[in-house]
Each structure stands twice: as structure tokens, then as C-alpha cells.
C-alpha positions as MATLAB code, in Angstrom:
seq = 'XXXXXXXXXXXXXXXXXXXXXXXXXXXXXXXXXXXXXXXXXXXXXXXXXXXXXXXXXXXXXXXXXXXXXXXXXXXXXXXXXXXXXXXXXXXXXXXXXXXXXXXXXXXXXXXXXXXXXXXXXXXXXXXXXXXXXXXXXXXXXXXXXXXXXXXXXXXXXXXXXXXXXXXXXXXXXXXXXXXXXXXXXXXXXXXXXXXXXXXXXXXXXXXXXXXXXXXXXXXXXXXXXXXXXXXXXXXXXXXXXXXXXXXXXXXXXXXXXXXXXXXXXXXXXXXXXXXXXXXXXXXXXXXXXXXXXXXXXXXXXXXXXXXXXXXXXXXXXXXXXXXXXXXXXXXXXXXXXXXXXXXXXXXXXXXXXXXXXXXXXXXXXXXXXXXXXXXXXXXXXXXXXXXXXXXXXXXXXXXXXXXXXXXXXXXXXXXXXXXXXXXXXXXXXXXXXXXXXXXXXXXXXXXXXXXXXXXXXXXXXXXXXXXXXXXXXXXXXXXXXXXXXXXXXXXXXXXXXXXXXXXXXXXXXXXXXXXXXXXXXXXXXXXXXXXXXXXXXXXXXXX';
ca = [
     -25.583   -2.237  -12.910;
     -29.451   -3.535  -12.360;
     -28.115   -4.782   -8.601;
     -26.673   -1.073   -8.019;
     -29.996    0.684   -8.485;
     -31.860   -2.250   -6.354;
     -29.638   -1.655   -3.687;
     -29.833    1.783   -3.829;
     -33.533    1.540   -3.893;
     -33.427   -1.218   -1.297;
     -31.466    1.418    1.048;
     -34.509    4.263    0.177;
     -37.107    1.995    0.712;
     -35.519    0.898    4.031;
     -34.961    4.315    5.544;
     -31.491    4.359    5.203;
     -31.195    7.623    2.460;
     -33.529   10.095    1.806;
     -34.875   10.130   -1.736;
     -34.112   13.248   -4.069;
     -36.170   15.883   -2.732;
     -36.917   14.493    0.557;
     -36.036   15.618    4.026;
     -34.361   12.271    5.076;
     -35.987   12.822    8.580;
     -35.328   14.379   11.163;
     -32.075   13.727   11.899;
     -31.067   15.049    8.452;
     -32.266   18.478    9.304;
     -30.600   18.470   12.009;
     -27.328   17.585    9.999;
     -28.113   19.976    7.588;
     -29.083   23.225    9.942;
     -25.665   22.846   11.808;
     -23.833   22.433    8.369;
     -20.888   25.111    9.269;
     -19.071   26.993    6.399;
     -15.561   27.544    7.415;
     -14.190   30.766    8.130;
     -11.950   32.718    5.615;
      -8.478   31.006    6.612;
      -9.578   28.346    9.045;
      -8.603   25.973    7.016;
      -4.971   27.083    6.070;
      -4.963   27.175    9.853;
      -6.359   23.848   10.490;
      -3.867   22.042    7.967;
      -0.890   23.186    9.154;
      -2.056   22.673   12.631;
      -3.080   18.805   11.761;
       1.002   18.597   10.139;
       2.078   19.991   13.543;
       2.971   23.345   11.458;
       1.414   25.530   14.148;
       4.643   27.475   15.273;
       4.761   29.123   11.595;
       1.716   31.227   12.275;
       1.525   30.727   16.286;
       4.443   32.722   17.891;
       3.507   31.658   21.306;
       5.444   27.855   20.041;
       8.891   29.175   18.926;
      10.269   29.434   22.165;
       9.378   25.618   22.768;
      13.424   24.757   21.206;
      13.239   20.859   21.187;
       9.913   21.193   18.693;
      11.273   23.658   16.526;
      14.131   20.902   16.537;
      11.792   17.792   16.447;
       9.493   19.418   13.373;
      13.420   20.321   11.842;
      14.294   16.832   11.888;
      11.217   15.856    8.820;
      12.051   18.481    6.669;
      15.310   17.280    5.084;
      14.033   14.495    3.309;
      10.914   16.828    0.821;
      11.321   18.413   -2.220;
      10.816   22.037   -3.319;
       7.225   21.457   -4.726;
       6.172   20.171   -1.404;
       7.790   22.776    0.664;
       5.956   24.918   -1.470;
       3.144   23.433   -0.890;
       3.282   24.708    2.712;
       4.469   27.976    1.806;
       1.325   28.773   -0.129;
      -0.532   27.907    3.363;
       1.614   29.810    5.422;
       1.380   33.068    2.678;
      -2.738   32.762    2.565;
      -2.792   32.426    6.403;
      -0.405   36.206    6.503;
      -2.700   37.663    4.123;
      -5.772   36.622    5.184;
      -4.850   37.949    8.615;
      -3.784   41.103    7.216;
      -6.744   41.284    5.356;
      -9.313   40.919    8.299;
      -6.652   43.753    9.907;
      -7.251   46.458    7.116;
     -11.034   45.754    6.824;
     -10.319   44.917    3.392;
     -13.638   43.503    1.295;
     -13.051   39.441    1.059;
     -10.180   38.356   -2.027;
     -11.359   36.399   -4.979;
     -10.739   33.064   -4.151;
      -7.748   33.165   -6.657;
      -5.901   34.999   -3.938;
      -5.717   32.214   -1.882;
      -4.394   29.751   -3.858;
      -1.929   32.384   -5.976;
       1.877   31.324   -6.971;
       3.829   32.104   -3.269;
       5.773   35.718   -3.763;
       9.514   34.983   -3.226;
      10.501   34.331    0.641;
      12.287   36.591    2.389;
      15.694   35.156    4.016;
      14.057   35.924    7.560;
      11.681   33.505    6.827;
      14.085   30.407    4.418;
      14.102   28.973    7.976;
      10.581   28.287    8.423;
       9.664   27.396    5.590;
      12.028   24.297    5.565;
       9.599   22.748    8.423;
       7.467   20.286    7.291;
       6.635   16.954    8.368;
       6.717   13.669    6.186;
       2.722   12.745    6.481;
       2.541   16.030    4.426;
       4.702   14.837    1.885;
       2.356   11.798    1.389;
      -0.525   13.958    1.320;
       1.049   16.399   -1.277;
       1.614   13.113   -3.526;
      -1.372   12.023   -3.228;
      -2.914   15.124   -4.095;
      -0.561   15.473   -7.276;
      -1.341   11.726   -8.500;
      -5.017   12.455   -8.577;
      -4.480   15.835  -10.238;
      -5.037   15.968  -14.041;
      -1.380   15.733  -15.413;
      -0.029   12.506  -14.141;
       2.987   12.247  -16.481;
       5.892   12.923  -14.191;
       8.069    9.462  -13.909;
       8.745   10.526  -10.556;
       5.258    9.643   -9.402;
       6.299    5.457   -9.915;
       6.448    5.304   -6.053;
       6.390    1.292   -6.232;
       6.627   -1.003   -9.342;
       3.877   -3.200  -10.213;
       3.768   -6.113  -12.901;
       0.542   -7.412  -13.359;
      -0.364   -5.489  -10.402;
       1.585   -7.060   -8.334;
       4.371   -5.843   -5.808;
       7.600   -6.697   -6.826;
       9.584   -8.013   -4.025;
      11.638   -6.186   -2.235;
      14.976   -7.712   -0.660;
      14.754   -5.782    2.282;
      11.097   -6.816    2.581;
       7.239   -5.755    2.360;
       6.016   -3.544    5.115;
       2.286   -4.154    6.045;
       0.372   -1.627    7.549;
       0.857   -2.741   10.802;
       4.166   -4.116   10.976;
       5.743   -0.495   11.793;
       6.159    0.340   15.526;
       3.443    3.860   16.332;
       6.555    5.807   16.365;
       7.467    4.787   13.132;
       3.727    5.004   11.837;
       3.788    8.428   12.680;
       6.112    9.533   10.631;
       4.685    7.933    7.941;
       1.642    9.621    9.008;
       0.028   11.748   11.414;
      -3.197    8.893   13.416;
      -5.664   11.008   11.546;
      -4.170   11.950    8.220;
      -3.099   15.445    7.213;
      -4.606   17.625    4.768;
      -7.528   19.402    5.479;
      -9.243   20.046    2.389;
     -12.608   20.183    3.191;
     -15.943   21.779    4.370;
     -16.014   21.330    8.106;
     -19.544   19.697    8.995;
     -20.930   19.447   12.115;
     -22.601   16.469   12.503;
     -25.180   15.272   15.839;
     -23.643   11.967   16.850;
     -25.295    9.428   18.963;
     -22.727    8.871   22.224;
     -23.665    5.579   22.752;
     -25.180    2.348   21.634;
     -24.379    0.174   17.880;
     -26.342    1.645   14.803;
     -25.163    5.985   14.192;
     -22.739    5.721   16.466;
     -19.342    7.253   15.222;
     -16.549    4.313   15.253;
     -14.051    6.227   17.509;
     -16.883    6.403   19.987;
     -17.682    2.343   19.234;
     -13.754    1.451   19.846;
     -13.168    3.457   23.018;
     -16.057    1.358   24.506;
     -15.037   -1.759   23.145;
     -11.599   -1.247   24.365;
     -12.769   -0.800   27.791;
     -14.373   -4.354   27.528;
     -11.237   -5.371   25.699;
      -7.746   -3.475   25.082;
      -6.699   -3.427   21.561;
      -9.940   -3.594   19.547;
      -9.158   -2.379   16.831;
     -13.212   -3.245   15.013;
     -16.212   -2.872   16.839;
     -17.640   -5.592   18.398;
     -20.755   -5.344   16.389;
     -19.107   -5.624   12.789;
     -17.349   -8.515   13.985;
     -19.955  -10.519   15.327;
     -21.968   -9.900   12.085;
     -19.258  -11.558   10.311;
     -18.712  -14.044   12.186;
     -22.428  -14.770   12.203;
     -22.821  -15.075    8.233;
     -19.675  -16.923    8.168;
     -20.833  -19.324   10.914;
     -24.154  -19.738    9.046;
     -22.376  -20.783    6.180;
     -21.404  -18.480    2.829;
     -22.702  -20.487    0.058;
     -26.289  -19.006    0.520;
     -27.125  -17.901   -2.896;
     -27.546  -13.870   -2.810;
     -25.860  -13.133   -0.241;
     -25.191   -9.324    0.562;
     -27.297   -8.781   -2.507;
     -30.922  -10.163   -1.397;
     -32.243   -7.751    1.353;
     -33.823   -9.172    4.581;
     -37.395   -7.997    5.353;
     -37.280   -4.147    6.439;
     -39.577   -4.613    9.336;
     -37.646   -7.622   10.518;
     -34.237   -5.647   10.400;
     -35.736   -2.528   11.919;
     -36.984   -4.387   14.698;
     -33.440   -6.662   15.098;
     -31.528   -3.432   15.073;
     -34.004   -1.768   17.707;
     -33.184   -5.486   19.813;
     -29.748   -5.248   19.344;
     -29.325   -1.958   20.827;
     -30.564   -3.126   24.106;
     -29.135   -6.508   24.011;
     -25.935   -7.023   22.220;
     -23.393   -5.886   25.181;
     -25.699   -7.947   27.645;
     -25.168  -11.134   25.572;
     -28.890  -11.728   24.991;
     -29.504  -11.384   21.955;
     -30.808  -14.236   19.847;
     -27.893  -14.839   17.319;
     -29.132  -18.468   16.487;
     -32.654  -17.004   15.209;
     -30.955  -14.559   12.796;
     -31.499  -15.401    9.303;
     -28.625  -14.782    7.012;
     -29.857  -12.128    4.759;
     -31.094  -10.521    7.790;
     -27.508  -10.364    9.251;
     -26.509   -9.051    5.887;
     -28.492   -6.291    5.849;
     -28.088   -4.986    9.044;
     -24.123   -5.678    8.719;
     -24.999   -3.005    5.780;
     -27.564   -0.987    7.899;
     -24.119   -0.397   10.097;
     -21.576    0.931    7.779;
     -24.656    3.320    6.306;
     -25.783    4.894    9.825;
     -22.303    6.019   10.394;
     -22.539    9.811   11.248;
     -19.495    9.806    8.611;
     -18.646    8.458    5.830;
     -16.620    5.211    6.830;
     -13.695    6.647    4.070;
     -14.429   10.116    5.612;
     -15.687   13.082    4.176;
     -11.846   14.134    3.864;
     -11.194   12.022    1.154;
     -14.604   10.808   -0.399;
     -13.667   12.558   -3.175;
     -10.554   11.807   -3.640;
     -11.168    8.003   -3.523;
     -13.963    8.788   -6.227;
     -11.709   11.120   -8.379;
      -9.451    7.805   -8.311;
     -11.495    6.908  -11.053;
     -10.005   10.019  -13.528;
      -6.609    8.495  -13.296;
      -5.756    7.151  -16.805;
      -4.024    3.492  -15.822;
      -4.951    1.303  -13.365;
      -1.375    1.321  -12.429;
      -1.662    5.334  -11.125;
      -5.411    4.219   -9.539;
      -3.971    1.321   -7.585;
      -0.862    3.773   -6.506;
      -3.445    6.787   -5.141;
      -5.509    4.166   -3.496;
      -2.738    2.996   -1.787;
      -2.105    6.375   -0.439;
      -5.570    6.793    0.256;
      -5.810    4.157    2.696;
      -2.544    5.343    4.201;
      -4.487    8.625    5.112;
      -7.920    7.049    6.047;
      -7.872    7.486   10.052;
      -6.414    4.078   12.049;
     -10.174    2.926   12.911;
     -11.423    3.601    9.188;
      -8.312    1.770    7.991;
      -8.868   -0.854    9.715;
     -12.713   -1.539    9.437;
     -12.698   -0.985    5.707;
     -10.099   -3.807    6.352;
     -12.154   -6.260    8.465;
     -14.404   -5.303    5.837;
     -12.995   -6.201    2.288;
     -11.260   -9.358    4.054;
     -15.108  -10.482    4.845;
     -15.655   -9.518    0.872;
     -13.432  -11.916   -0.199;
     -14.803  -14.349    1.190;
     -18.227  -14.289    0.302;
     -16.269  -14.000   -3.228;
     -14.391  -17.212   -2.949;
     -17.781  -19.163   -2.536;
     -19.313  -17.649   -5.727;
     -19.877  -21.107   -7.079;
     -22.835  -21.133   -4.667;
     -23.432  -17.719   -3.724;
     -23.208  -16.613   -7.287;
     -21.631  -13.090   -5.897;
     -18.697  -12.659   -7.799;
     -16.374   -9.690   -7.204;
     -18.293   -7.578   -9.915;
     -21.364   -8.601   -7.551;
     -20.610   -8.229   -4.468;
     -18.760   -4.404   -5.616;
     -21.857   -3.381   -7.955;
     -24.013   -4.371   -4.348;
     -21.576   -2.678   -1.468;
     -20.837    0.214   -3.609;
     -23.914    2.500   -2.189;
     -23.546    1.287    0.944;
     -19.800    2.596    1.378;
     -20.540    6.063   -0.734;
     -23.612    6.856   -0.202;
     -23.759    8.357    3.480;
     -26.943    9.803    5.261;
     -28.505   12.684    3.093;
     -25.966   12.325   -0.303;
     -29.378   11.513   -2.642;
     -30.322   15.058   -1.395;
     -26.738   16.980   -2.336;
     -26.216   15.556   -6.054;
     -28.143   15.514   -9.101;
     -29.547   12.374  -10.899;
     -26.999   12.700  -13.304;
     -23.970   12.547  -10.977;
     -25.602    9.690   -9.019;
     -25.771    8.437  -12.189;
     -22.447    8.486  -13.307;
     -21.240    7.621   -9.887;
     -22.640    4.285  -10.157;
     -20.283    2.998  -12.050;
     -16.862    4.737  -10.522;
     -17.562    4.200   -6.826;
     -18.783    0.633   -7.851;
     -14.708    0.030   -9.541;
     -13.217    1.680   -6.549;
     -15.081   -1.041   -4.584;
     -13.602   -3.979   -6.835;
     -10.026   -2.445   -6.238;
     -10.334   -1.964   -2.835;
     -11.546   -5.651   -2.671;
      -9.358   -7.015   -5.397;
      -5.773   -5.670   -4.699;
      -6.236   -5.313   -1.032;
      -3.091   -7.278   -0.381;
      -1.058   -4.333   -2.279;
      -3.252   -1.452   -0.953;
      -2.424   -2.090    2.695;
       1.085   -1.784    2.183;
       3.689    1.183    2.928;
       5.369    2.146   -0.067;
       8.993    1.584   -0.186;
       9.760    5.399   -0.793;
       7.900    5.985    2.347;
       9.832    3.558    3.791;
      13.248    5.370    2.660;
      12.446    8.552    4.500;
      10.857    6.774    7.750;
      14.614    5.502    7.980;
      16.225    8.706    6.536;
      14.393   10.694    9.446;
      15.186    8.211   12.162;
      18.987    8.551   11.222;
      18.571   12.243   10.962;
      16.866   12.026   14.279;
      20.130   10.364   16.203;
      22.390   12.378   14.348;
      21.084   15.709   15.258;
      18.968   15.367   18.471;
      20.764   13.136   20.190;
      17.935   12.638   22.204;
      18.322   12.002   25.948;
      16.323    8.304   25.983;
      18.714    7.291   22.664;
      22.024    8.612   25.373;
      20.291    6.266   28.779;
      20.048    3.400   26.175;
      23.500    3.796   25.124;
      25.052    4.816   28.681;
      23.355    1.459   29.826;
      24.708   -0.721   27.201;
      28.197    0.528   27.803;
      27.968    0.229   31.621;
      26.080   -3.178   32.036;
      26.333   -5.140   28.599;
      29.729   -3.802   27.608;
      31.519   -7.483   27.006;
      28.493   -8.852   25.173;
      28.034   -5.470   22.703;
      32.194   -5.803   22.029;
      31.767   -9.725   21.147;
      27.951   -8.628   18.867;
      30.069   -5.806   16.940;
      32.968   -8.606   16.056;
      30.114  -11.163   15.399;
      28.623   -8.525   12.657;
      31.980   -7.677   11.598;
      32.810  -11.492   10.477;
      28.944  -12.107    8.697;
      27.397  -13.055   12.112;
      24.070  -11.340   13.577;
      22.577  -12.070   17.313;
      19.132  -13.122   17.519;
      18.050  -12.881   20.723;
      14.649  -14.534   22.088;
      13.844  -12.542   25.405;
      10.339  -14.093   25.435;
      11.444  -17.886   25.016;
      14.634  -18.104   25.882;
      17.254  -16.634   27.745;
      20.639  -17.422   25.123;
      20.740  -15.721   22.063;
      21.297  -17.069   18.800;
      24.318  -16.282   16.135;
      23.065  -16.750   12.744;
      25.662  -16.643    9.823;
      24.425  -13.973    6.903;
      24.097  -15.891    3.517;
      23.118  -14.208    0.137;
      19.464  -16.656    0.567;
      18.998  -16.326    4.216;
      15.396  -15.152    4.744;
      13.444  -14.202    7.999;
      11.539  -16.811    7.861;
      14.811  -19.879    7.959;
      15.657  -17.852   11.498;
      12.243  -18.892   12.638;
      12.561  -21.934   11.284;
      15.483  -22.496   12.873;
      14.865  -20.876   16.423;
      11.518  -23.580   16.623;
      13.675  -26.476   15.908;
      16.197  -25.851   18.383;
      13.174  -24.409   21.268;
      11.475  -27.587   20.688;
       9.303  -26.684   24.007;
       8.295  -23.602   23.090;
       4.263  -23.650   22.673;
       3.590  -20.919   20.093;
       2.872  -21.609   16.404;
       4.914  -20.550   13.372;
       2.739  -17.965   12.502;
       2.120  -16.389   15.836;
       6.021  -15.200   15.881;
       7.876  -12.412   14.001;
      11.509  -11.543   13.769;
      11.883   -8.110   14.602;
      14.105   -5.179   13.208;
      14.618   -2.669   16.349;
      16.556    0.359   16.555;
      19.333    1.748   14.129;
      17.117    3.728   11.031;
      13.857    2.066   12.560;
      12.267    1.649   15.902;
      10.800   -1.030   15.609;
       9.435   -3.268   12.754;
       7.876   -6.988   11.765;
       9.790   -8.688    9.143;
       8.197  -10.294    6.377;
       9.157  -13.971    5.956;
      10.812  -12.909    2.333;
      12.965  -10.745    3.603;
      16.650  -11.339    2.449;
      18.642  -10.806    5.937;
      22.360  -10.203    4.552;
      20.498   -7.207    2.632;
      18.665   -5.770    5.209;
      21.642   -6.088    7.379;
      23.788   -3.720    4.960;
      20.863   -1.154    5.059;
      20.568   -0.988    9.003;
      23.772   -2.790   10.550;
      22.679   -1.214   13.820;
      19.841   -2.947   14.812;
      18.944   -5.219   16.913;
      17.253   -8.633   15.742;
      14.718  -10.220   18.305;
      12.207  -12.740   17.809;
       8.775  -12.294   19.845;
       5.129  -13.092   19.137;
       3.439  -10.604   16.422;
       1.698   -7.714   18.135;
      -1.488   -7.092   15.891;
];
């Protein structure tokens, strides 16, 4: 761990964390002053507002009808423990109210988080309504408890660590539709168990800036950024430079160089005149490091720092890879996808370790502070915890890194109840878009939807090509037809189509899904039988 405690000291001698004992500057104290302890119940409040709960404690919301039915239609799918979970919320909330109503002194804590008293019939109702992203937060929350026996936790099968294949297909993150993603969880995850911190963010420029802020002005120069600008051109740069330099990430660049390059690139980068072809490698290295420390929050958000760390407690890797996968799942979209960018970039510094000599031990043991130890942490923890962090956040790193293929995946049990809502969804709302569709198909496509239906009936599917070609294609379902032989097949017969292989996706639409990339793997005839309803359409991949 010798590279750890360089970089650590590298980062202290740098500015970029306050030593134990020291202020950290003056921005720290500013941190620190507005530091806000949460209110009693605020955050019973705040987590069932962030699972779109409010209407159990708000009374103003019940009259709203098609939310009480749109919240109904997640709730059918969770188990007792989790609708329990909710309960205990909703019961704190109630008494905490009544509490500040009496004037009572403030409850032990143990109040809060006592065994629910049994529900009163008046209330069964409303305590059915929860939402799915809470179920994946509850799960989470049990897997990186202490007693991580139950069988039911096995939400995906690994051998060697490795997905088995599914015959309906691996979903990416990504591949979902945002309607679809939603349900498997709220944009900016769902439990709120945490201090609230108020924190002075810089509005504008690269280095402190918070990477909503970053996005929403790199979107404006270009719609559907999904990592700043900044991070990319760093990695671009070291990768342009070439990634055999020997120390890469691990050799720091000269502190008042980097200072002075971030200072430049402030003022610079969005004009386009900044000297890229002057920047030494290390150089871009650190300051590619300087980035992800300045955040004004932690980049896996103070949220679930701790879980991600607590990881570590789990007594198989099989249970850590399974709560990291979850994990990511909850991370915000822009954190999930810059830690992305991020351990992609990882990799390959790995895979020229020949020359580099960064391995993935390396290159983990060296990123490890950068990604846990955010602005004023050497102030908040003793030398012993730093000490024995060293090593966990360090293996958290190497999984993140090493498994990332698996870890930015949806779980197939996650999967089950995305498609168990959206069929509980057209069975019970009937909602007035899903009726326009329909009325439409009847009154305009009627002939073509009678001849699809007989097609299906006798093995057949539709393909259809809206983007390429006007004439659909029927496609006979074998037992070893795979998405990726109707993309074979659709090139060969578009021979002037001008798109490459991997630029195109078959897409599942409608039925139990709204909409969803296939992987290539994906057995057809199977994933027929579990949505016959849907609607197969090839287009280019929207990433």
C-alpha cells in the first residue's frame, strides 16, 4: 500500500485535502460552518418524498386520483418486509408530528426506528403504495446489513463472476427506454439516509464545479453529454499521448505546473486555446485527478459513500459484486456515468501494464484516495480509520474496475418487475396515450395488424426498419435465432444502407416494456414467448 500513502500525501502536499488538524482553507470553513443537521423527521419526510410517497403524509395530494392510481400501479410487485419498510417511515413521520404537537421533550432515537404498531384497516390502503426504486434500495440496504444468509438475496447468478446468460438477454444500463429506467429507479436514487450538507458550489467554470452544473453547460454546447467536456478531453489527451508511459496515474506532475495549468484552463478550455500539445502526460494525469477531487461532492455521493465502503463487510465476493451492482444502479445518471467514462479509461491504462507497469492492483491502490477521499475527509476521521480504509476503498476500486462489465448491468429480477409493472400498468390504467395508439392502429393499420397477429400465430415476427427502409421484414422464430442473425440479415439484404454493424440495435417496444436495446445474444423465439406483444424495429443505438 506504499503508492496509497504517496498519493495521499501527494494530494496533501498539493492542496487538494487538508491534513489532520488543519483547516483545509478557506473554502473548508465555509463547508464546515453551513454543515446543517437535519431536523427531527426531515428525513422520513425527504425519503418518502424522493419515492414519490408524499400523498401518505401530504393530504393536499389525495385528491390528485390518477397518482394515487399511478403510485398504485408499483406496489403489487414488493414484499411485506419492504412495505414495511415504508411503514416504519410513514409511523416516525405521525409521531414525530405529534410529538412537536404535544411539546413533548425529543424521543430516544430508538423511537424512530421501533418495530411499526399494527396498521389500522383505514390505513392497509396506503400502506400498499410504494414504488419499485424503493424496493432496490431496501435490497440494497439488506445485502449490506450484517446477516446476509437469506437465499433470497441471489438476485443474479454468477460463476466465476461472471453473468450467466440469459435467453431473453442482458440489459445494460442504458439499453432501457427513461420510462422504463424509472421504474427501475427514480434519476437520483431513493433513500435518503443521510446528513444533509450544505455545500458552497462554484456556478461556473471546470475544477469545484458540481457535475450537474458541468453537463447542463456542456449540453448547451452539445445535447446529450452525458461527461463533461473536461474529463473527456483529459482522456483523450493521455490516450493520444500514448499509455505505455511508465507511472502513469501514479507519478504526480509538478504542483506548481498543475496549479498554474488548472488556473489556464479555466480561462481557456471552452475558448479552444489552450495548449493541449504542451501538456506533459503526468501533468494531464494529475489534473484529470485534481478534477474528480475538487468536486463539491463526492463523485459516488455522500448518499452512499458508505455504503460502497461497507461493501467491504460483505463475507463473499459474490454478495460484494451483487451490492455494488445495486450501488451503481442508485448513483445519480451523471455519477453513473462518469465513474463509467472513468473505470473504462482505467482499463486501459491497465491493458498496457507491460510498459506502464500499472497493473489493476496499481492503478486501484493509486485512484483509491482520489475517489474517497473528498475535500475536508482527513479532518472528519481518525488515523486509524484512514488507516484501515486504505485497504477497503482501495478493493472497492479494483471491483469497480475489474467487473465493470457485470456492475453496469440491470439485474434480471429488476427486470421481472419493470415488465410486471408495465403489464399492470395497461391492465389497470388503461391510460389514454396506450387507447390513441390502439384507436389508431385499428383505424389506419387495421389489414397489416390482422396479417402481423397471423404471422406471430404461425412462428413469424415483423421487423420493421422505419429508418432504412420502408418494407418490413418477416423473420421465422427458430430455437437459435439471436438478435444479432436479424441484423445480420437486414444488412445483407439493405446492401445500401451506410451504417455499421455496431451502430444498429434491434429494438423490443411496447407490450411489458417501452422500449429496450437487445443484446446480440438474445434468443428471439424466447423473448417472443415472454412479450408476444411487442413490436420489433431495427434503428441506430441511441447512447
Amino acid at each position: 500500500m506504499d503508492d496509497y500513502w504517496k498519493e495521499v500525501e501527494n494530494i496533501t502536499r498539493s492542496g487538494g485535502g487538508a491534513g489532520r488538524g488543519e483547516g483545509g482553507g478557506e473554502r473548508e470553513v465555509q463547508e464546515e460552518e453551513q454543515q446543517k443537521i437535519p431536523e427531527e423527521g426531515e428525513q422520513e419526510e425527504a425519503w418518502l418524498t424522493e419515492a414519490g410517497l408524499a400523498r401518505l403524509f401530504d393530504d393536499s395530494l389525495a385528491a390528485d386520483q390518477d397518482q394515487e392510481e399511478d403510485s398504485a400501479v408499483f406496489l403489487s410487485t414488493l414484499t411485506r418486509s419492504q412495505a414495511a419498510a415504508v411503514e416504519r417511515r410513514v409511523t416516525s413521520l405521525q409521531q414525530t408530528w405529534l410529538r412537536r404537537r404535544n411539546r413533548q421533550h425529543v424521543p430516544d432515537v430508538r423511537d424512530i426506528f421501533r418495530p411499526p404498531e399494527k396498521v389500522r384497516d383505514a390505513h392497509t390502503h396506503r400502506h400498499k403504495l410504494m414504488k419499485l426504486h424503493c424496493a432496490l434500495f431496501l435490497q440494497a440496504q439488506c445485502l449490506l446489513s450484517i446477516n446476509v444468509t437469506d437465499a433470497s438475496l441471489c438476485f443474479f447468478s454468477l460463476q466465476n463472476f461472471k453473468l450467466l446468460r440469459d435467453k431473453t438477454g442482458q440489459t445494460r444500463i442504458g439499453d432501457l427506454s427513461p420510462l422504463d429506467m424509472k421504474k427501475v429507479l427514480k434519476e437520483n436514487g431513493c433513500g435518503v439516509w443521510c446528513v444533509c450538507v450544505c455545500v458552497v458550489c462554484v456556478e461556473s467554470g471546470l475544477f469545484g464545479v458540481p457535475l450537474a452544473t458541468l453537463l447542463d453547460q456542456d449540453q448547451r454546447r452539445a445535447p446529450g453529454t452525458k461527461v463533461p467536456f473536461i474529463l473527456q478531453r483529459f482522456i483523450s489527451h493521455i490516450e493520444e499521448e500514448g499509455l505505455d508511459t511508465e507511472g502513469l496515474l501514479r507519478i504526480p506532475g509538478a504542483a506548481t505546473r498543475v496549479k498554474s495549468l488548472c488556473q489556464e484552463l479555466e480561462s481557456s478550455f471552452y475558448d479552444g486555446m489552450f495548449p493541449w500539445q504542451q501538456l506533459k502526460q503526468h501533468d494531464a494525469a494529475s489534473l484529470l485527478k485534481l478534477f474528480i477531487r475538487e468536486l463539491p461532492h463526492p463523485l459516488l455521493t455522500v448518499e452512499y459513500l458508505n455504503a460502497f465502503i461497507a461493501v467491504n463487510k460483505l463475507p463473499t465476493k459474490k454478495q460484494q459484486l451483487q451490492a455494488l451492482n445495486l450501488l451503481v444502479l442508485l448513483l445519480p445518471t451523471a455519477n453513473r456515468d462518469t465513474l463509467k467514462a472513468l473505470v473504462e479509461f482505467f482499463q486501459r491504462v491497465i491493458d498496457h501494464q507491460a510498459k506502464n507497469k500499472m497493473t489493476l492492483n496499481n492503478v486501484s491502490v493509486v485512484m483509491a484516495p482520489n475517489i474517497f477521499m473528498f475535500k475536508g475527509f482527513r479532518s472528519k476521521v481518525t488515523e486509524q480509520q484512514e488507516f484501515s480504509m486504505a485497504t477497503s476503498t482501495a478493493n472497492i476500486v479494483r471491483l469497480l474496475i475489474q467487473y465493470q462489465n457485470l456492475l453496469w448491468t440491470i439485474p434480471k429480477f429488476i427486470m421481472t418487475q419493470v415488465r410486471q409493472q408495465n403489464m399492470e400498468s395497461h391492465r389497470k390504467l388503461n391510460k389514454e396515450r396506450a387507447v390513441r395508439k390502439l384507436l389508431k392502429k385499428i383505424t389506419t393499420d387495421k389489414p397489416s395488424d390482422k396479417a402481423g397477429s397471423e404471422e406471430s400465430s404461425q412462428g413469424f415476427i415483423r421487423v420493421q426498419a422505419p429508418q432504412f427502409s420502408k418494407v418490413s421484414m418477416a423473420v421465422q422464430l427458430t430455437e437459435e435465432l439471436q438478435a444479432a442473425d436479424i441484423l445480420t440479415r437486414f444488412l445483407s439484404q439493405e446492401s445500401l444502407v451506410a451504417v455499421k454493424r455496431e451502430e444498429l440495435c434491434l429494438y423490443e417496444i411496447g407490450g411489458n416494456i417501452e422500449e429496450r436495446c437487445l443484446d446480440g445474444e438474445t434468443y428471439m423465439k424466447d423473448l417472443f414467448q415472454l412479450n408476444p406483444a411487442a413490436e420489433w424495429v431495427i434503428k441506430a443505438v441511441q447512447r
